[in-house]
C-alpha positions in Angstrom: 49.9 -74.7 40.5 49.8 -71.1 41.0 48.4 -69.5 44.6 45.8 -67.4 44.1 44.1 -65.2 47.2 40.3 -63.9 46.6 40.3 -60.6 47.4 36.6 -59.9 48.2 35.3 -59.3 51.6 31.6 -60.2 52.9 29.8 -56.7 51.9 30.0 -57.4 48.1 27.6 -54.6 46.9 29.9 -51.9 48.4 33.4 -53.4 47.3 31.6 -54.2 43.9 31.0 -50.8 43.9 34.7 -49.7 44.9 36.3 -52.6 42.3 34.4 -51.4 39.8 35.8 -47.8 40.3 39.3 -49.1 40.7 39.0 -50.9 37.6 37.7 -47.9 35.6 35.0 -49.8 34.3 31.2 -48.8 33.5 27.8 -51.3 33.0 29.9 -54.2 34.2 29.4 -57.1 37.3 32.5 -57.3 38.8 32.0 -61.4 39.8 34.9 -61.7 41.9 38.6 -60.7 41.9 41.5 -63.0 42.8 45.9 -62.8 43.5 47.7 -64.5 41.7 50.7 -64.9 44.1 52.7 -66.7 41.9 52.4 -64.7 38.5 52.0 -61.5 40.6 48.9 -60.3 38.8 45.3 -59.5 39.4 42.5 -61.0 37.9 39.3 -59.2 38.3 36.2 -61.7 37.0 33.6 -59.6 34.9 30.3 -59.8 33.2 28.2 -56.9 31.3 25.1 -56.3 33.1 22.2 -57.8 31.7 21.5 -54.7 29.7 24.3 -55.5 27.4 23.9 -59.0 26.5 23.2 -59.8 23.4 24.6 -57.3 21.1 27.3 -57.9 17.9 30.8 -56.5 19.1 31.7 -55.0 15.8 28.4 -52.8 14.8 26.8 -53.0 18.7 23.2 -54.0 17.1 21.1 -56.7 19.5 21.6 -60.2 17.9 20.7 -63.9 18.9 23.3 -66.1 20.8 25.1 -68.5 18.6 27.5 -70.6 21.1 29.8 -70.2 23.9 33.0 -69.2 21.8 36.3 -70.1 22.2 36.2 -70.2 26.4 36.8 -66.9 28.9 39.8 -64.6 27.7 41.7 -61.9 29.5 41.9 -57.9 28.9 44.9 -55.8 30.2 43.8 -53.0 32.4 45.6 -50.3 34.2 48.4 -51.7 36.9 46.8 -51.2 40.6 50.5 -49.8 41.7 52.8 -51.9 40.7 51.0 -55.0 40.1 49.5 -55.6 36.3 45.9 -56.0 36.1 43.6 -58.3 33.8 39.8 -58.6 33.3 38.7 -62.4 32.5 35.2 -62.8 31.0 33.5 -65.6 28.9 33.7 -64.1 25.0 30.4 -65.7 23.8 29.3 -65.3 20.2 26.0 -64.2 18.5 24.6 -64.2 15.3 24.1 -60.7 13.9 22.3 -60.2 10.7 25.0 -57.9 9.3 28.3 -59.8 10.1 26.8 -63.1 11.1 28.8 -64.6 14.1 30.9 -62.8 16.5 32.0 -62.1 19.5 29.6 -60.4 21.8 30.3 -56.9 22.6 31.9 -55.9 25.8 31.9 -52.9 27.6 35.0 -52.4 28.9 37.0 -52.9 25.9 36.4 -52.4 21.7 35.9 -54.8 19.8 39.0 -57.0 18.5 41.6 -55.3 21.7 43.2 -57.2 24.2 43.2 -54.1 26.2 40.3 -51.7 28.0 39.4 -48.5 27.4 41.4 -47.2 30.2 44.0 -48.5 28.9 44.0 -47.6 25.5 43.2 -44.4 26.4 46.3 -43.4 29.3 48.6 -45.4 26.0 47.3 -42.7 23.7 48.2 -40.2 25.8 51.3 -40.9 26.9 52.0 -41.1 23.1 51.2 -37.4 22.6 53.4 -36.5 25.5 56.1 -38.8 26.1 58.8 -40.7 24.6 59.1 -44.1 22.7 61.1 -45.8 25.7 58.8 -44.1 28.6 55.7 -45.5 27.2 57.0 -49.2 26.5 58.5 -49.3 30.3 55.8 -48.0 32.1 53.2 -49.2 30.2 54.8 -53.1 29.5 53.6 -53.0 26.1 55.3 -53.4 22.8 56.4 -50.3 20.9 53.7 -51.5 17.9 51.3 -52.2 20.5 51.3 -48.5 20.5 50.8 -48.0 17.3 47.6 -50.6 17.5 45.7 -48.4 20.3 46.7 -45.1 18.9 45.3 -46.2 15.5 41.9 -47.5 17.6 41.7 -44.2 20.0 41.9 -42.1 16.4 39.4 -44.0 14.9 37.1 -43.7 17.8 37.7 -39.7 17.9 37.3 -39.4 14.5 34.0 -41.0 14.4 32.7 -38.8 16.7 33.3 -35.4 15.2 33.2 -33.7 12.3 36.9 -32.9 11.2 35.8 -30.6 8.0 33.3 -28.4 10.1 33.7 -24.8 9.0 36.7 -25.3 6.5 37.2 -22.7 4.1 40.9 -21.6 3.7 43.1 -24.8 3.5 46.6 -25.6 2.5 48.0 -28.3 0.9 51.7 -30.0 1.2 53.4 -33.5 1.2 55.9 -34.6 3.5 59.0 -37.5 3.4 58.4 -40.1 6.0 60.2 -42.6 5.1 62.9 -43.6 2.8 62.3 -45.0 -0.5 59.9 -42.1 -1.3 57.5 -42.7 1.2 55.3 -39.4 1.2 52.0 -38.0 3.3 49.7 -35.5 1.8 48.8 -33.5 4.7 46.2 -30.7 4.6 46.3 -27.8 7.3 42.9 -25.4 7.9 44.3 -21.8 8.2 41.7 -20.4 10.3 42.4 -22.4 13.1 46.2 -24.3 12.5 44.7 -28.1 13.0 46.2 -30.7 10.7 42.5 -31.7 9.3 43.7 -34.5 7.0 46.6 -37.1 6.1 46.8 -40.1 3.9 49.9 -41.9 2.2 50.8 -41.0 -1.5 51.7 -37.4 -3.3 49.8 -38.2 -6.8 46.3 -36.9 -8.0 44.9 -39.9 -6.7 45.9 -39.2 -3.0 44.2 -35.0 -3.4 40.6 -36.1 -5.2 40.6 -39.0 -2.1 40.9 -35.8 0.0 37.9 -34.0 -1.6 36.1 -37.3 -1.6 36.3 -37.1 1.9 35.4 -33.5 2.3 32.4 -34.0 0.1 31.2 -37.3 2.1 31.2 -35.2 5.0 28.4 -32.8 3.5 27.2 -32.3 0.3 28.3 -28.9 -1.0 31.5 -28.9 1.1 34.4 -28.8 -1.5 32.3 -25.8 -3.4 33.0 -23.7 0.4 36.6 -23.9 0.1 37.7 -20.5 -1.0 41.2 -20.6 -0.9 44.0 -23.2 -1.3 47.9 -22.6 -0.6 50.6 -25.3 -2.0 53.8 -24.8 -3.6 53.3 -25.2 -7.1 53.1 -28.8 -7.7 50.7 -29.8 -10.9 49.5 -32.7 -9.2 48.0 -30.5 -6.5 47.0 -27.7 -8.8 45.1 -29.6 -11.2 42.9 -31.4 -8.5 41.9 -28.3 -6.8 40.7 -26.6 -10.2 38.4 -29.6 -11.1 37.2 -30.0 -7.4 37.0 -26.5 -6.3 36.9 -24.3 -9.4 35.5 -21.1 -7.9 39.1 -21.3 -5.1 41.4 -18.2 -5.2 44.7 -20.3 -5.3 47.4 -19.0 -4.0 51.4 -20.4 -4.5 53.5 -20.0 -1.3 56.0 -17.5 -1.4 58.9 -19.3 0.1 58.3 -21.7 -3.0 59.0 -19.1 -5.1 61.6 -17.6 -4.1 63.2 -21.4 -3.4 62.8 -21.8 -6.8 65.1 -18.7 -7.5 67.5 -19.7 -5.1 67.6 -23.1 -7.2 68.6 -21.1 -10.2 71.0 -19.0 -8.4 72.8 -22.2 -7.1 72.9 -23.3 -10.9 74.5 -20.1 -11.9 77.3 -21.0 -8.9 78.0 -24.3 -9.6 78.3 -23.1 -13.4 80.8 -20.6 -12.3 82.6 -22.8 -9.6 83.4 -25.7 -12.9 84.3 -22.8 -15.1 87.2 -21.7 -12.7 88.3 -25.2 -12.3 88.5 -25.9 -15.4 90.8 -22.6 -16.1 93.1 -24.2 -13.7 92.0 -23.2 -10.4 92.6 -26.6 -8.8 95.8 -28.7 -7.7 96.9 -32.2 -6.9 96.5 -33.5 -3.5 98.1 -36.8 -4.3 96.1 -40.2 -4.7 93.4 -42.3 -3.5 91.7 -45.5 -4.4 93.2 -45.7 -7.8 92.2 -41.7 -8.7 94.0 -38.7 -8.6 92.5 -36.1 -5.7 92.7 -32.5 -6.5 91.4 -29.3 -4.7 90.4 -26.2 -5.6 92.1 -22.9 -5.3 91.9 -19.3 -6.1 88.1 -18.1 -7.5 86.9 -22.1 -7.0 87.9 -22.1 -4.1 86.2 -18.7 -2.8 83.1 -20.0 -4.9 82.8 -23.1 -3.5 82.7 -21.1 0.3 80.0 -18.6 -1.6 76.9 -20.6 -1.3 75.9 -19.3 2.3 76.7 -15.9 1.6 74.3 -15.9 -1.9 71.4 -17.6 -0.4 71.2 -15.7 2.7 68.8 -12.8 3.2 71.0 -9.8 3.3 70.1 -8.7 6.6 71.0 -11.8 8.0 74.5 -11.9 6.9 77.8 -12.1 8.8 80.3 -9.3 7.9 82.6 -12.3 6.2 79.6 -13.0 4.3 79.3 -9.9 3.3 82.7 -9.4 2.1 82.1 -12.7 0.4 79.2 -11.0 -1.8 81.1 -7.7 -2.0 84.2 -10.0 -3.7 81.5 -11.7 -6.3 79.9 -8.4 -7.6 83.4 -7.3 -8.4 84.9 -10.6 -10.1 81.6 -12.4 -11.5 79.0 -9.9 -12.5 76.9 -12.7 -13.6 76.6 -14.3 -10.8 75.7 -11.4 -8.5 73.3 -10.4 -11.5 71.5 -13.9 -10.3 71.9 -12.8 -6.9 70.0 -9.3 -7.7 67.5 -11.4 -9.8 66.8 -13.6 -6.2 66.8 -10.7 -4.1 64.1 -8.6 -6.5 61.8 -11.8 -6.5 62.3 -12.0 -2.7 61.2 -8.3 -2.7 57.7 -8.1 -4.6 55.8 -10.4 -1.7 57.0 -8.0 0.2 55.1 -4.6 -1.6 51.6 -4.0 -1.6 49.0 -5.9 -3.6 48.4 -2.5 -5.5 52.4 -2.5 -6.3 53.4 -6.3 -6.2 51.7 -6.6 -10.3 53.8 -4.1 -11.6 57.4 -5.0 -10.0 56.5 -8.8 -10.9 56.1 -7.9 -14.6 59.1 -5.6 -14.3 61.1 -8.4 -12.9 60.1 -11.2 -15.7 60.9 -8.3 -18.0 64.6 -8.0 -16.4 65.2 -11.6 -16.0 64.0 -12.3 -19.6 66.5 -10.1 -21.3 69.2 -11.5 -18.1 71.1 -13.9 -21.0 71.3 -16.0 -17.9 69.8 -19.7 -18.9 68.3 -21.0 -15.4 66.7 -17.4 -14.8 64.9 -17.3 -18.3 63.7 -20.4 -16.9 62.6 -19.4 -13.8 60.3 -16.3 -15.5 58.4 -18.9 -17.9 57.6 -20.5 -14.8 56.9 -17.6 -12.6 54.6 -16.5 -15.4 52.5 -19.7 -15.3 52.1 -19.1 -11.6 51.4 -15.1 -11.8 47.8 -15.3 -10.9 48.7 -17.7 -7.7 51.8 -15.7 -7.0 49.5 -11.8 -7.0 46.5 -14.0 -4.9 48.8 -15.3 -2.2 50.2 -11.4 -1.9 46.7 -10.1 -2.2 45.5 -12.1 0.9 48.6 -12.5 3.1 48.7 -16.7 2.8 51.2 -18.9 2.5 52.0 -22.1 3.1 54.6 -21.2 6.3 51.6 -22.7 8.5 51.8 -25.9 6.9 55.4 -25.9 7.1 55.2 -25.4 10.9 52.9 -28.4 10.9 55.3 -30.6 8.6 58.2 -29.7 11.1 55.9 -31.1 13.9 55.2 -34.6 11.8 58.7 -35.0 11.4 59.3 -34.8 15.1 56.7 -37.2 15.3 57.8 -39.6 12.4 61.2 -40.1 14.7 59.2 -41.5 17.4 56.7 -43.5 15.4 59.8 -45.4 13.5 58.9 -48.9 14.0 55.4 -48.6 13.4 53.9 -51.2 11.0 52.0 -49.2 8.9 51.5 -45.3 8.0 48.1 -45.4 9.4 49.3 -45.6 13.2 51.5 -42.5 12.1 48.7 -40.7 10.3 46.8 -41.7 13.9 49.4 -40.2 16.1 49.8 -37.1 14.0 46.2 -36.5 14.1 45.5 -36.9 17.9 48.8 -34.2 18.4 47.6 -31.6 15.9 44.1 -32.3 15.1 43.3 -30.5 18.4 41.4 -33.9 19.6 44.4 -34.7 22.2 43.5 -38.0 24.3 42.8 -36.8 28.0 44.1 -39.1 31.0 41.4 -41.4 32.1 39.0 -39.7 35.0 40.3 -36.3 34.0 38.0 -34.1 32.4 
């Protein structure tokens, strides 16, 4: 049997008093707290006060009792040093109207946790600010037992606020986070930088459930938003005309010009086969069955090119710059597809008065280019002119949202081993939703 040591002294108002501080606790009878010497632990016994008797654990409404449950249970607390701490209460049930019987509510802990509030609330952050292995050791908790309390502080936060307060300029973007095309649709307010919104999925489904949620919030709300950033993408374009038809969209210039640097690269590896094929290549010898052979002369240089071509020119290294010299002098049409990159890259950076008139002068040069990928790349650049002229007009982009995806990434490496997306979407929130969790007793 294990030896257990009462703890109390003879004034129990005043150490009542000091216990309940100790335990972080609020509206609760601290009964009597006990040693375990043998499972080194503390074990403080606690009741609500009168006050809070009586009321359903999941909605907090008063309620009749219904029966004594399944006997007392336990709720971690924060260690007192080194020694783990547990609150043990009877868990009686009522009968509430709305979700008929369950366990009444407590007030040291939410409903359905096996931990307090304290401690849910020093876990969440430590998540914010620490790393996977910190929080598991000092904490003795499970890695998804992380994920559990983040999800609950998140919930809790987001009840209390109002997330879509004030939004008027968003951006919209999706982001990997997890093999097997796992995506998050993430939406960023660019008047103040806070991730404002996540959910799983990059369809139409996953945007309208985004202005679903914007509308909920207040009627009127998705007629506010006056302009929207994203890179393109029908599935996000098409949404925000039906749901916010009066929004200046505006496409994100490093898109763009990513999309010209995609043609480019076609125009290289076009180049690179053609030189291989004129017998710029020799054997190496063989390998699993299959003859290996590298390339030489112009494949060779070409293959080395791609650095040098998709580089800004102010950024290049003097090889580099040899490199491009060498292509302008022995493949005209691939430096034309440079030139074509580099004029695209050029009109976001004119004035709005200007930037009309050098787009249409570029679609008009890269229309009569003979170069397939680039007569592409016009069509598609004159789809997007109106979003293209908007996003120069008002100086937006979608490199805010970028910074923000960078961030979830960072934060998708330590989540790994979460069970679901919704403790990610929880984390990601509480670090960039400016709602960080504060350290229990701080203000």
């Amino acid at each position: 049997m294990s030896k257990v040591r009462n703890c109390r002294a003879e004034n129990g108002v005043r150490n009542a008093s000091v216990w309940r501080a100790l335990l972080g606790v609020e509206n609760t009878v601290v009964e009597d707290v006990e040693y375990d010497e043998e499972a080194e632990v503390f074990v403080a016994h606690v009741r609500p006060r009168r006050s809070g008797h009586g009321r359903c654990g999941s909605c907090g409404s008063r309620a009749s009792w219904y029966d004594r449950g399944e006997g007392r249970r336990r709720w971690r607390g924060l260690d007192m040093g080194m020694v783990p701490v547990f609150l043990e209460a009877g868990a009686p049930r009522v009968n509430c109207p709305i979700h008929g019987p369950t366990v009444r509510q407590v007030p040291w802990a939410r409903h359905g946790a096996g931990h307090t509030h304290t401690f849910d609330q020093q876990v969440a952050w430590l998540a914010t600010q620490c790393s996977k292995t910190a929080i598991t050791q000092l904490m003795r908790i499970a890695w998804r037992t992380v994920g559990a309390i983040v999800a609950r502080i998140w919930a809790d936060t987001a009840a209390g606020i109002d997330a879509f307060a004030g939004l008027r300029r968003i951006g919209i973007d999706e982001i990997s986070y997890k093999r097997h095309h796992k995506y998050l649709t993430v939406v960023v307010d660019h008047d103040t930088g806070r991730l404002v919104w996540a959910s799983p999925g990059r369809e139409r489904a996953t945007v309208h459930a985004f202005f679903d949620a914007l509308e909920e919030s207040g009627e009127g709300r998705c007629a506010q938003i006056t302009h929207v950033t994203a890179d393109g993408a029908e599935w996000i374009a098409d949404v925000v005309g039906k749901r916010c038809p009066n929004a200046v969209r505006c496409a994100d210039p490093f898109h763009v010009v990513g999309w010209a640097t995609d043609a480019l690269d076609a125009v290289r590896r076009d180049a690179w086969n053609e030189a291989r094929r004129a017998g710029n290549r020799r054997n190496r010898g063989w390998a699993d069955g299959r003859r290996v052979t590298v390339a030489t002369g112009n494949a060779r240089a070409l293959k080395h090119a791609r650095f040098a071509l998709w580089k800004n020119p102010e950024n290049l290294t003097d090889r580099q710059r040899v490199k491009l010299e060498w292509i302008a002098k022995t493949d005209p049409r691939l430096y034309r597809a440079y030139l074509l990159k580099e004029g695209l890259r050029t009109v976001f950076k004119l004035q709005p008065d200007e930037a009309a008139d050098a787009l249409d002068r570029w679609v008009a040069w890269a229309r009569r280019s003979r170069i397939e990928s680039s007569v592409r790349l016009q069509s598609r650049i004159v789809y997007y002119r109106t979003e293209i002229l908007a996003s120069i007009e008002h100086g937006l982009s979608n490199g805010l949202i970028e910074s923000v995806n960078t961030k979830i990434r960072l934060i998708t490496r330590m989540a790994f081993g979460f069970k679901s997306s919704d403790a990610l979407i929880a984390l990601a929130m509480l670090n960039l939703g400016g709602h960080r969790p504060v350290l229990p007793g701080r203000r």
